[in-house]
N, C-alpha and C positions, 0 to 999 in steps of 0.2 A: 747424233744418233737419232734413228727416226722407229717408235715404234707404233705399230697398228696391227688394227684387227683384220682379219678377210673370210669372210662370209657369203655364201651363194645358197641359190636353191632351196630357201627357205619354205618355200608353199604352204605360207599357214594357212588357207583355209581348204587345205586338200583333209578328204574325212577319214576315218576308218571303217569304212563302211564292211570292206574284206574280213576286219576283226569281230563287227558288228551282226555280220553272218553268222559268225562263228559261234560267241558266246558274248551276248548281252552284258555280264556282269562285268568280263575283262573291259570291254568296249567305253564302260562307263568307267571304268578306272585312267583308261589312254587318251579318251577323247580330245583331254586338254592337252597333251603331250607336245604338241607344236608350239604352243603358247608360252608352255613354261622353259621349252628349250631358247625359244626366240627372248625370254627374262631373264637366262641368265646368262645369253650372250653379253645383253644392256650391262648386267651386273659385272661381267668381267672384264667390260670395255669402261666400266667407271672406276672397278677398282685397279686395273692397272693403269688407270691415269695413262691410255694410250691417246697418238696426236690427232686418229681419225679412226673409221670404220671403214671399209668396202664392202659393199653390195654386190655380188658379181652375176647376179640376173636371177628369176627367178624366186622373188619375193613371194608371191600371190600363184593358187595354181590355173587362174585362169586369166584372159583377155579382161573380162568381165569377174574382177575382184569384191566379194565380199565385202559390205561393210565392217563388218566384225573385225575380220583381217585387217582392212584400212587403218582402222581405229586402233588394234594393238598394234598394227607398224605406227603410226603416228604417236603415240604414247611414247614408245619406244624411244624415236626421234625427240621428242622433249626432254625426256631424262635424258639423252646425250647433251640437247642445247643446254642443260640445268650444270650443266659439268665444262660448258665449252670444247666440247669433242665433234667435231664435223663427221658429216657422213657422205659419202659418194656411193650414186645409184645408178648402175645401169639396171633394163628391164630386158628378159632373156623371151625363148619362144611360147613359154607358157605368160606367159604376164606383159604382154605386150601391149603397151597403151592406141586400141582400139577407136575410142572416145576420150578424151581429156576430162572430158563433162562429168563421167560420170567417177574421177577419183578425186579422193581428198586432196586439200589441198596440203604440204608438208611445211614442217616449220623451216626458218632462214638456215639453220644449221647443213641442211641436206643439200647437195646440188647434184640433182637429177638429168642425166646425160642424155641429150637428143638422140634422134636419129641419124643426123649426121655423122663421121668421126669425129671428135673434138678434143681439142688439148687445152685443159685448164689449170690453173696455177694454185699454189698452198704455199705458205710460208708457215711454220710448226713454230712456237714460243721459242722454240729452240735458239730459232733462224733459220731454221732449213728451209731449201727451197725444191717446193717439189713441183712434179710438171706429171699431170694424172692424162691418159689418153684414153679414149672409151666412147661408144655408142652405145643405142638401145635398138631392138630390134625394130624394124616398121612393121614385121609380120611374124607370121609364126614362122613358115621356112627361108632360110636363106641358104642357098646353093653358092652364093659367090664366098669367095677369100676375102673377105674384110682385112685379115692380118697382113695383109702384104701392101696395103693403102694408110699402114699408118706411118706416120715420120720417124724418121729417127731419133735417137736420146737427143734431149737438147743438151747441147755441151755446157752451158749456161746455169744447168743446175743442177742441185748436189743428190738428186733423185729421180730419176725417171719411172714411173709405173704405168704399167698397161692393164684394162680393164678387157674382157672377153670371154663370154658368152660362146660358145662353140664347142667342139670334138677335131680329133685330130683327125684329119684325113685318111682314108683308106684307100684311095684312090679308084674310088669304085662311084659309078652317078647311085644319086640315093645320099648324098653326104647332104644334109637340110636344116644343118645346123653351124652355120659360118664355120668350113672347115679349113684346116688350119694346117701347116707341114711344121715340124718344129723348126727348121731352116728359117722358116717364116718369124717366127720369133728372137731366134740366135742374129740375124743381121741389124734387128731396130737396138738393139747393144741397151736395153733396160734392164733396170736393175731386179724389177722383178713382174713379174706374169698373174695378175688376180685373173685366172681362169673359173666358168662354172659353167653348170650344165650336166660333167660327169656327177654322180651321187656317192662317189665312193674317194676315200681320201687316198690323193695320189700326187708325189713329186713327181711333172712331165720330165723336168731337166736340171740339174745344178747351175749349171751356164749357161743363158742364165734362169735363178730362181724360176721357174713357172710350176704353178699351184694350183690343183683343185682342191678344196677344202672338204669338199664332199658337202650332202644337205644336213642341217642341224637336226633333223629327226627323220629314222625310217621307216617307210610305211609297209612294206614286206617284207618278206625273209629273201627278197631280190637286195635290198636295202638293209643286210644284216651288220650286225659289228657295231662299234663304237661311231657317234656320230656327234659334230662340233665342229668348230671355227680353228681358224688358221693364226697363230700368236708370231707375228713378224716384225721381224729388229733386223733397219739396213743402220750401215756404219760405215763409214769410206776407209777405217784401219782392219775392218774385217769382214771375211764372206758373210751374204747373208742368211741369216738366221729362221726359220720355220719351226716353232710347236705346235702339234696338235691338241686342242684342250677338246675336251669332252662336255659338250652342254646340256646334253639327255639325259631324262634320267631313264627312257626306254630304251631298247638295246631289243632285234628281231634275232633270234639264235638259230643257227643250225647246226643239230647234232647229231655225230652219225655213231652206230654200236653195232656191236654185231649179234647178232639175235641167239640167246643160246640156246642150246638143247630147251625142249619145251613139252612138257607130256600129260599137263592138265592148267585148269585155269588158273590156282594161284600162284606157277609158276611164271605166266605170261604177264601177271598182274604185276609181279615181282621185279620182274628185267622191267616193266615202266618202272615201279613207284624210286627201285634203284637209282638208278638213271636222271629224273627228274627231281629226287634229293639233293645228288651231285650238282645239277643247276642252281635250286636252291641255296645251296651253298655259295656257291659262287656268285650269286645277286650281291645275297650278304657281304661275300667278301667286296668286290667290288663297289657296292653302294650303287649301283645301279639295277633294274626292275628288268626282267628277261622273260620277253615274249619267245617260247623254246616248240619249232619244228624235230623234232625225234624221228632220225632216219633210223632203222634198223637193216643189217643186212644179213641177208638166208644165201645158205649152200645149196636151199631145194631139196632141205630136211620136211618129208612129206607129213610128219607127224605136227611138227612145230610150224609147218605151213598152214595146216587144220585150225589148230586152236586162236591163233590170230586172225585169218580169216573170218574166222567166226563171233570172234570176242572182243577185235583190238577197235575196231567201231563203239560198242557199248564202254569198254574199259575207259576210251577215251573222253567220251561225257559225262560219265562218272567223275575222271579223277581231275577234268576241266571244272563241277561242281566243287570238288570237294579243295582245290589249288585256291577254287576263287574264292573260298569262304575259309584263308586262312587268319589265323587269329591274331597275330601281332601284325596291322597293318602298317606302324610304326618304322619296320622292318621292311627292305626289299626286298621285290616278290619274285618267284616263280610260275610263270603261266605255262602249261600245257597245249597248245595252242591246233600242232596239228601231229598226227602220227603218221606216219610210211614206212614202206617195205620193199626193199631194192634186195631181187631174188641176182647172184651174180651171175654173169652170160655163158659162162662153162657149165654152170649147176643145171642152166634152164635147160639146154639138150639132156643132159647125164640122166637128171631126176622124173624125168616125164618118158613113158612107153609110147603115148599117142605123137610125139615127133618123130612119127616112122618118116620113110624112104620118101615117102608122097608129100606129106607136109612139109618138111625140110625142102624139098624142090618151092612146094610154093610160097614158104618163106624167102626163100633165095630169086624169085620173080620179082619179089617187090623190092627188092635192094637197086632195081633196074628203075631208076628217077621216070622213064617213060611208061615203063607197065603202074609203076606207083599212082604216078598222077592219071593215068585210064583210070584206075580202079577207084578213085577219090575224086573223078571228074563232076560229080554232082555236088560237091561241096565245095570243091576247088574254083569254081567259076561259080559261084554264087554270088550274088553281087552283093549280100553284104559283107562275104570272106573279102573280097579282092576291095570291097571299101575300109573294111578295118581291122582285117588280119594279116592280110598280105603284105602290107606296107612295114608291121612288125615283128613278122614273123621270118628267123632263120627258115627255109625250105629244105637244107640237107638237113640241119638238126631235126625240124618237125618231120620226117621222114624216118630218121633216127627213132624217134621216140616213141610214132607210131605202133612200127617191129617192135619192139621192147615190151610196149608196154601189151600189145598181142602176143607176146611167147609167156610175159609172165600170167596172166588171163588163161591162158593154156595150163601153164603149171601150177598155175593156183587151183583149178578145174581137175585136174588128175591128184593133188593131193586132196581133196577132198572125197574123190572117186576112192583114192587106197583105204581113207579111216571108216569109208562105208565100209568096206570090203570088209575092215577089220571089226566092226562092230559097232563103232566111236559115234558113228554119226544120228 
């Protein structure tokens, strides 16, 4: 029986700069959060006496790695040699060894995967004999199939694993992370897939095994949910086996509620403090610390549109002050982090008089991707869009989001017009 850790995406010296925006106080509570998730990886690869780690890319968030980061991966890497635990590394598109010169050097325990494909050999106390296969990137994009140039199991031994860096193909150009068809994977007949790269924990296939582990900490509410390592036990009398353990103790939340009735400020103050008690609670129960996004969603209640509009800004600075100066820090917390309001797409015609006959036509012009991009042509050809947004940016969805977020900017503007009407304002 072979058991081992698998591990990707770790990017410890990627910052929180995002949270850091936000509120200072949280900021200096997270900052170390990659640190401590990447210590109790170590911790749970010591105490479960596993026969190795995997690396699966993605250590460092840049070419040009930190020495800070070097230094806690190399710590890292000696309390594994202090235990005789081996570790295998590949390096993904973010941490791709640029210069050699300028990284540390690791201890004998680690063997770090070239460039080339390469199949190297393990023999576990056990006796097992395993046969690891894997490269590291030479750049940041690779457009080609790497997965289809690697060999087959070696019949020879009682393990075969594949190390890979990549996304699965869409078959669309644009794929610039060694893409992959799972075809490609099912014919090399391995026993199992250390995949990384995706951030979010996902079985590609049962047969065979292929694993993202997802990244051990997240840094947006893109990066939400539970995050950790992959606990895997092969055995030739049984399939193989995948835990997900949890190394964080930070968790990005999003929570979505539906906004209620709302007719003066301690009401709106309420539906938060509500709400972000419930989270509270649930750090506790959990044992993990919860960075919490709070969606709320409106019918295009023109009254309850008012008083958020105008309150849910200050409300949320406040109860970001008063979350981060809670008393039992002993205790897992609850952050406050950001607040939203998702009006639904029926309500926003219903609740608004100004989307008369006229307007509605020229909402409906931009639904037209060619009128769209006219009307957005001085932004859309900018060269720093098309240097560093276009490349990441969906174009239907951003099109999408645009309309939305102009109808609700409309109905936010007309509820505020009714509570004048009415006196409120």
């Amino acid at each position: 029986m072979l058991r081992f850790i698998h591990a990707a995406d770790l990017h410890l010296d990627q910052s929180f700069q995002n949270i850091q925006a936000v509120n200072e106080q949280i900021f200096q509570d997270i900052k170390y959060a990659s640190r401590d998730s990447f210590n109790h990886l170590i911790d749970l690869a010591i105490n479960e006496t596993v026969d190795f780690v995997v690396f699966a890319g993605d250590i460092y968030n840049g070419d040009h790695a930190s020495l800070e980061a070097q230094f806690l991966f190399r710590q890292g890497m000696d309390r594994l040699n202090d235990h005789n635990i081996q570790a295998f590394v590949i390096y993904g598109n973010h941490d791709f060894i640029a210069d050699p010169s300028h990284r540390v050097t690791l201890p004998e325990n680690v063997y770090e995967f070239p460039t080339e494909i390469t199949t190297i050999d393990f023999t576990s106390q056990q006796g097992d004999r395993v046969k690891l296969t894997g490269f590291s990137y030479p750049s940041r994009w690779l457009e080609d199939n790497y997965a289809k140039e690697y060999p087959s199991r070696d019949l020879d031994a009682d393990y075969h694993i594949g190390l890979l860096h990549g996304q699965i193909s869409t078959g669309y150009e644009g794929n610039r992370y060694a893409p992959f068809t799972l075809s490609d994977l099912k014919i090399k007949n391995y026993d199992y897939w250390a995949l990384g790269h995706i951030h979010q924990q996902q079985v590609v296939t049962d047969h065979p095994l292929a694993v993202y582990p997802g990244s051990i900490q997240g840094h947006s509410f893109k990066e939400s949910g539970s995050k950790g390592v992959a606990l895997v036990t092969l055995s030739p009398a049984s399939p193989a086996q995948v835990e997900f353990v949890e190394t964080s103790d930070w968790q990005f939340v999003n929570v979505d509620h539906q906004l209620p009735q709302v007719d003066n400020l301690d009401a709106l103050r309420d539906a938060i403090e509500r709400n972000m008690h419930q989270e509270l609670m649930r750090a506790r129960e959990g044992g993990v610390n919860r960075l919490v996004r709070l969606t709320f969603h409106s019918d295009g209640d023109s009254e309850s549109l008012y008083w958020w509009l105008n309150y849910a800004d200050q409300l949320l600075d406040q109860l970001q002050w008063s979350l981060s100066n809670q008393v039992d820090q002993s205790q897992s917390r609850a952050y406050l982090v950001d607040l939203d309001l998702e009006i639904t797409p029926d309500a926003k015609w219903a609740s608004s008089q100004l989307f008369g006959e006229s307007l509605q036509m020229q909402l409906n012009e931009f639904q037209n991707p060619s009128y769209f991009d006219d009307q957005l042509q001085a932004l859309l050809t900018h060269a720093d869009w098309q240097r560093y947004m276009a490349p990441l940016v969906n174009h239907d969805q951003f099109m999408d989001d645009v309309i939305s977020k102009a109808e609700s900017l409309i109905v936010a503007n007309q509820a505020n017009y009714d509570q004048e009407k009415r006196g409120l304002n």
